[in-house]
C-alpha positions in Angstrom: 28.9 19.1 32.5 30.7 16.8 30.5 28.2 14.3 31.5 25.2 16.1 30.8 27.1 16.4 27.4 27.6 12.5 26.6 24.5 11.6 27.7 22.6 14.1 25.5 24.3 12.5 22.6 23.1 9.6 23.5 19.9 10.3 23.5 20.3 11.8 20.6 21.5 8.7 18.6 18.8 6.5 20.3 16.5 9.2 18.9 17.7 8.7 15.1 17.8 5.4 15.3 14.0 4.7 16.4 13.3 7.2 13.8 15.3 5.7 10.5 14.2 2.1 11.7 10.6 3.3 12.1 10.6 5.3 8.6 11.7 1.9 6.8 12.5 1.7 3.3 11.4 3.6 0.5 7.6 4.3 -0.7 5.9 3.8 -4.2 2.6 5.0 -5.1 0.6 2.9 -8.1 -2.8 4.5 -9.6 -5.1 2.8 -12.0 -3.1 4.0 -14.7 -0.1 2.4 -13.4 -1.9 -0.8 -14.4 0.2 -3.5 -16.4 3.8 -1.9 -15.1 6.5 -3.9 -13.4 7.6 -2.5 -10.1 11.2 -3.3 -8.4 10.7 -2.6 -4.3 13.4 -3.5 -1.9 12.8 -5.6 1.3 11.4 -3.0 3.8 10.0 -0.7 1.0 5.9 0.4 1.0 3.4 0.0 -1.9 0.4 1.8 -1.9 -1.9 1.3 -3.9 -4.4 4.2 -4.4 -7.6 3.1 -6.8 -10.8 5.3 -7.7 -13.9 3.6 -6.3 -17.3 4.5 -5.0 -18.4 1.8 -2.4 -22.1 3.9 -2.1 -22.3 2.0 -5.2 -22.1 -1.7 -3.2 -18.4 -2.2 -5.4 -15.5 -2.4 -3.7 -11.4 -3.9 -4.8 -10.6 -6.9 -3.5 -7.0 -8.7 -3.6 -7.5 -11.7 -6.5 -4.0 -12.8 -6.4 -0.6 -11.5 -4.5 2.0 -13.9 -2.8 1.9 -12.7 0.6 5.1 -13.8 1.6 6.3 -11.5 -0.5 4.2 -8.5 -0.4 2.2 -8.5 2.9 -0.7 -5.9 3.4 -0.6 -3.7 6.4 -4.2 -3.3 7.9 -7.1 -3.0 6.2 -8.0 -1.1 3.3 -8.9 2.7 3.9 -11.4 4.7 1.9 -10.5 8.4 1.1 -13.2 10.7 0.1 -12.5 12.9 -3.0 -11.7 16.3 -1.0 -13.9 18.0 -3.9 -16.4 15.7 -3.9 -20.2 15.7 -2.2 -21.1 12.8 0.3 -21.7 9.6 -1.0 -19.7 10.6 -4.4 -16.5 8.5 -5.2 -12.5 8.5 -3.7 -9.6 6.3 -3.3 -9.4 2.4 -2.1 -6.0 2.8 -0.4 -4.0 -0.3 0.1 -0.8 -0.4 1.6 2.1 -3.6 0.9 5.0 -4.5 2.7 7.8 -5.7 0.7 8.9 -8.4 3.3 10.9 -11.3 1.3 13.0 -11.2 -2.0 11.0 -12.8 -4.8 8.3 -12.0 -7.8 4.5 -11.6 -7.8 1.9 -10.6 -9.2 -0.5 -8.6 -7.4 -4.1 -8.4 -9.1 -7.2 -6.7 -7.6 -10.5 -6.8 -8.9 -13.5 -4.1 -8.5 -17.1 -5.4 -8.1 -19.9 -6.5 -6.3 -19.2 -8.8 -3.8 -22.6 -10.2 -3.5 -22.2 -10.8 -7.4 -19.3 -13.3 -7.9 -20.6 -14.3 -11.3 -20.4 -11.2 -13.0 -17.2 -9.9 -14.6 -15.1 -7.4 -12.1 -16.2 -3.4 -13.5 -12.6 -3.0 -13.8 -9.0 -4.7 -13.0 -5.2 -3.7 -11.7 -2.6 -5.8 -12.0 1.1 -5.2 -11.6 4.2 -7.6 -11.5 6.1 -6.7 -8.3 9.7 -8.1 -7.7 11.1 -7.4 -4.4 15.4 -7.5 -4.2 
C-alpha cells in the first residue's frame, strides 16, 4: 500500500512538472492599437501578435524587421476569420514570438501586396520589445 502510495506521488510530480515546463512563461497579446508601445517579455515568455487583415484582398503582414535571436516566431502565421463575419470578409493575422535571448528589438510588420513591393505598405505595426 505504501508503495502504491509513493509511486502515485511520483507520478504526480512528473505530471506537474511536464505541465509547468510545457506552459512556459508568461503570454502578451499586441493589437494594431498597441502600435508604437514598448513591451518588456522575459526569456520563455509568448507574443502574439493579433492584426486585422483581409488576405481575399491579395494583402497580407509580413515581418520587415525583428532580431530573431531574440524573438523567434513559432510556425507560421495563422488566419482567424472574424466569428461574425461572412466568407471571404476580414479576421486576424496571428503571429506568435518566442522570447528566447535577453536583449532589445524592434519588431516591425508591414501589410500589403506582395506582388507590389513598390508601393507603400496599407498600414504598419511596430513595437520595441526588450526581453530580460
Amino acid at each position: 500500500m505504501a508503495m502504491r502510495r509513493v509511486l502515485a506521488l511520483a507520478l504526480l510530480a512528473a505530471v506537474v512538472v511536464l505541465a509547468v515546463g510545457k506552459s512556459g512563461g508568461a503570454t502578451v497579446t499586441l493589437r494594431e492599437v498597441d502600435t508604437g508601445r514598448s513591451v518588456e517579455l522575459k526569456r520563455g515568455d509568448q507574443l502574439i501578435l493579433e492584426l486585422e487583415g483581409n488576405p481575399t484582398t491579395g494583402f497580407r503582414w509580413e515581418i520587415k524587421e525583428v532580431d530573431i535571436d531574440i524573438l523567434k516566431q513559432q510556425g507560421e502565421m495563422e488566419f482567424k476569420s472574424d466569428p461574425k463575419g461572412m466568407m471571404g470578409g476580414g479576421g486576424f493575422s496571428v503571429f506568435t514570438f518566442s522570447a528566447s535571448r535577453a536583449g532589445s528589438t524592434a519588431l516591425q510588420l508591414v501589410y500589403r501586396q506582395r506582388w507590389d513591393k513598390e508601393a507603400p505598405a496599407a498600414k504598419a505595426f511596430q513595437v520595441m520589445v526588450s526581453v530580460q
